[in-house]
Kinemage of the C-alpha trace (Angstrom):
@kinemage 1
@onewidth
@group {chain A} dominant
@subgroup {mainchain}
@vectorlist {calphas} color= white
{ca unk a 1} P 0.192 5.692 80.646
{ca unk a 2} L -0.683 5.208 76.839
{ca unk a 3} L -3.563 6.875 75.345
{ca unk a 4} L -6.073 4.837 73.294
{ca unk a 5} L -8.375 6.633 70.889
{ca unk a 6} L -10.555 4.905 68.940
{ca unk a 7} L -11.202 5.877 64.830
{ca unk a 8} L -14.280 4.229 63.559
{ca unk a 9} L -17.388 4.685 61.382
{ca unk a 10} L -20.042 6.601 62.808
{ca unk a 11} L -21.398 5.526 65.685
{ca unk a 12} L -19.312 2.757 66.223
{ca unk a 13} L -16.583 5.121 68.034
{ca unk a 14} L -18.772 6.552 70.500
{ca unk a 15} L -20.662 3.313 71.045
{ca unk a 16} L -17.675 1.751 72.261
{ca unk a 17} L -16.878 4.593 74.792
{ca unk a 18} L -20.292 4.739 75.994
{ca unk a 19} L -19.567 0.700 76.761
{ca unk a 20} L -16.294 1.707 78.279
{ca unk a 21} L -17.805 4.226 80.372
{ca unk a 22} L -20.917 1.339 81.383
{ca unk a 23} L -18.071 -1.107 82.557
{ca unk a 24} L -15.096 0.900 84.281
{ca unk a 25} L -18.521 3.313 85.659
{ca unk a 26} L -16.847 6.767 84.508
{ca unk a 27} L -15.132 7.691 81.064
{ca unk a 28} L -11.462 5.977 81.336
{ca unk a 29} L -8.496 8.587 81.362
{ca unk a 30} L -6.560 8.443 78.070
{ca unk a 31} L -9.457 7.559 76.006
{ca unk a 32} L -11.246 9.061 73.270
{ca unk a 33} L -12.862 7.826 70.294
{ca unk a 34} L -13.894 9.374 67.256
{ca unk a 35} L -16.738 8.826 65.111
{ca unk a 36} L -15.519 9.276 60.960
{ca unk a 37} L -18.883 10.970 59.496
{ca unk a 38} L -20.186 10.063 56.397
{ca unk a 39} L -19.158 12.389 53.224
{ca unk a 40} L -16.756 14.690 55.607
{ca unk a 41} L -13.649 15.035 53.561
{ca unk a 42} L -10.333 12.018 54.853
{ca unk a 43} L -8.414 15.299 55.356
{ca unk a 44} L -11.027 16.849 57.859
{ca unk a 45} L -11.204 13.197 59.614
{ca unk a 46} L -7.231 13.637 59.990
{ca unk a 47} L -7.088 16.943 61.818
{ca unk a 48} L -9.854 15.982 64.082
{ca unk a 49} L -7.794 13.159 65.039
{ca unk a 50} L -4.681 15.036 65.344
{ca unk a 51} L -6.723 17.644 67.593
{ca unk a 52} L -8.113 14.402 69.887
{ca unk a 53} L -5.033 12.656 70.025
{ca unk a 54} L -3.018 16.267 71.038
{ca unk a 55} L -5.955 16.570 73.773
{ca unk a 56} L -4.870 12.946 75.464
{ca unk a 57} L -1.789 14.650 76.436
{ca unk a 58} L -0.149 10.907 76.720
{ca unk a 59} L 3.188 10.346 75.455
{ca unk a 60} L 2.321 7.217 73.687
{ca unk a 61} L -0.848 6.284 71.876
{ca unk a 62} L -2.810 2.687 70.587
{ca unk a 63} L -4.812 3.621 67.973
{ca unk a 64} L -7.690 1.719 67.103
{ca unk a 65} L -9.859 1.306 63.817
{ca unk a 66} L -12.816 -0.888 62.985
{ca unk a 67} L -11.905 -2.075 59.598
{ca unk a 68} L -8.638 -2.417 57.728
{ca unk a 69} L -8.386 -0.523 54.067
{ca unk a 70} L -11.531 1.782 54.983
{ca unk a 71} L -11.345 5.534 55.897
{ca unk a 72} L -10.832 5.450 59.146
{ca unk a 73} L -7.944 2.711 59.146
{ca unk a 74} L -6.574 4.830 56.231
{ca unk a 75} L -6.846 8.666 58.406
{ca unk a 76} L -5.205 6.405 61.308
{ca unk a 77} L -2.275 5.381 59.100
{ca unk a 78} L -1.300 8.906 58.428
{ca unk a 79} L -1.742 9.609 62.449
{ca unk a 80} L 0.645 7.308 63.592
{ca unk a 81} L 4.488 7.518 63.483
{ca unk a 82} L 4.855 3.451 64.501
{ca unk a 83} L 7.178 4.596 67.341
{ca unk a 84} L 4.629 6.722 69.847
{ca unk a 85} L 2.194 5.451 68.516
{ca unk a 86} L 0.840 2.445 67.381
{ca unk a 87} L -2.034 1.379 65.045
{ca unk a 88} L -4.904 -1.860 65.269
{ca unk a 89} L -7.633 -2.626 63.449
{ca unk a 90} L -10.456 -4.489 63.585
{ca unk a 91} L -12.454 -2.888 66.529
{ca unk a 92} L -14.715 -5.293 68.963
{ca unk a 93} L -15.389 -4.727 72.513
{ca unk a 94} L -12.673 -7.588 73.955
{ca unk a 95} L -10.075 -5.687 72.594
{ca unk a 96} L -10.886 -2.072 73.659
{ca unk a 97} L -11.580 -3.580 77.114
{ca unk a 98} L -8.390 -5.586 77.291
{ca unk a 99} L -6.812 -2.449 76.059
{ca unk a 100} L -8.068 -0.335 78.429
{ca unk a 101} L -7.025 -2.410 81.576
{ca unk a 102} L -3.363 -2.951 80.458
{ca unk a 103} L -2.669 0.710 79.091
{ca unk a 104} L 0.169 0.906 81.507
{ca unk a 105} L 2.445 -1.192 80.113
{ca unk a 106} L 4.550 -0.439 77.586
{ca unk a 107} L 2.880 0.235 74.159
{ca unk a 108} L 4.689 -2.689 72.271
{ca unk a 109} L 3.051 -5.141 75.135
{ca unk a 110} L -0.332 -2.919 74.786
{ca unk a 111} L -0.614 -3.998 71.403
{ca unk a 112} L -0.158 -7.489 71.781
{ca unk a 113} L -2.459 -7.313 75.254
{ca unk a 114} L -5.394 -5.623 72.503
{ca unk a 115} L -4.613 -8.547 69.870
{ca unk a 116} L -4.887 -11.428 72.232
{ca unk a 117} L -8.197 -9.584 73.842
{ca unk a 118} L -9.383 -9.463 70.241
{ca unk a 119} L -8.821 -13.262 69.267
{ca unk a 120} L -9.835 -14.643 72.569
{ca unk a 121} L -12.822 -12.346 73.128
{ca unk a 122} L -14.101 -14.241 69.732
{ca unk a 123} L -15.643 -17.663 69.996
{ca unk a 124} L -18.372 -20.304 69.382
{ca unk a 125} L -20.091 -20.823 72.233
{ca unk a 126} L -22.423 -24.234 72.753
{ca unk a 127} L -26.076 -23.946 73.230
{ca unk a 128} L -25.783 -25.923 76.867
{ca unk a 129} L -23.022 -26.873 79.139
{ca unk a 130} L -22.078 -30.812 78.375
{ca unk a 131} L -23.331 -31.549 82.090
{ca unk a 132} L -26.822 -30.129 81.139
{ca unk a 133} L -26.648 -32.769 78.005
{ca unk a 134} L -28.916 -35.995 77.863
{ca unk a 135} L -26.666 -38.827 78.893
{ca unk a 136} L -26.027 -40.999 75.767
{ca unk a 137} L -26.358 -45.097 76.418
{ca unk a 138} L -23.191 -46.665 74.616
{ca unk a 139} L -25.043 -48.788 72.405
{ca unk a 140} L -25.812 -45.292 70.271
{ca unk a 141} L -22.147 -43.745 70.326
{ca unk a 142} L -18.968 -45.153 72.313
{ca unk a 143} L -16.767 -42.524 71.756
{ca unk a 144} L -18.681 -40.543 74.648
{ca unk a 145} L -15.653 -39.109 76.282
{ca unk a 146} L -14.872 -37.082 72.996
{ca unk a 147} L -16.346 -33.499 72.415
């Protein structure tokens, strides 16, 4: 099983375990997330997340961060080796939940499960379902069967 710990601002981290914890109904095994406090030192952030990511006791690990180029992104690249462990960013709920589900699989197919989680979990959504619509007369618009 792969460990996932999340890296984000503060609170985002712990928000997102409190979610996990609200869906799957009891803190998931092989998580933890940690919350990167305002003016604490990157080098303090890293040996937190050295100490958390020891305490998962997984062989593997997906890494998560909430933003690329900020501090936490930047204290996860010096975490991961790219062959135990793996490295995402851009954080959102999808993603940690797809995560999550598949961490089973092989870390290389983890990563890819969190990515598609993360692009599909995004979308516009319409206002009302197209069968809850007025119905258009054809002398206003004849391309009706388009939307």
């Amino acid at each position: 099983m792969n460990g996932i710990l999340v890296i984000a601002h503060a609170p985002i981290a712990s928000a997102m375990g409190q979610c996990m914890t609200h869906v799957f109904g009891a803190p998931p095994r092989c998580f933890a997330a940690l919350d990167v406090q305002p003016n604490v030192p990157p080098e303090e952030t890293l040996a937190q997340a050295r100490i958390v990511m020891q305490q998962l006791e997984c062989p593997t690990c997906l890494v998560i961060t909430d933003i690329f180029g900020a501090t936490p992104c930047n204290v996860a690249q010096k975490l991961v080796d790219g062959v135990h462990s793996k490295l995402v960013a851009g954080l959102n709920l999808p993603m940690l939940m797809r995560a999550l589900s598949y961490r089973h699989d092989s870390l290389d197919a983890l990563v890819a499960r969190a990515l598609a989680g993360a692009s599909q979990g995004v979308m516009q959504v319409a206002i009302t379902a197209p069968q809850n619509q007025p119905r258009r007369y054809h002398d206003q618009d004849q391309r009706d069967h388009q939307q």
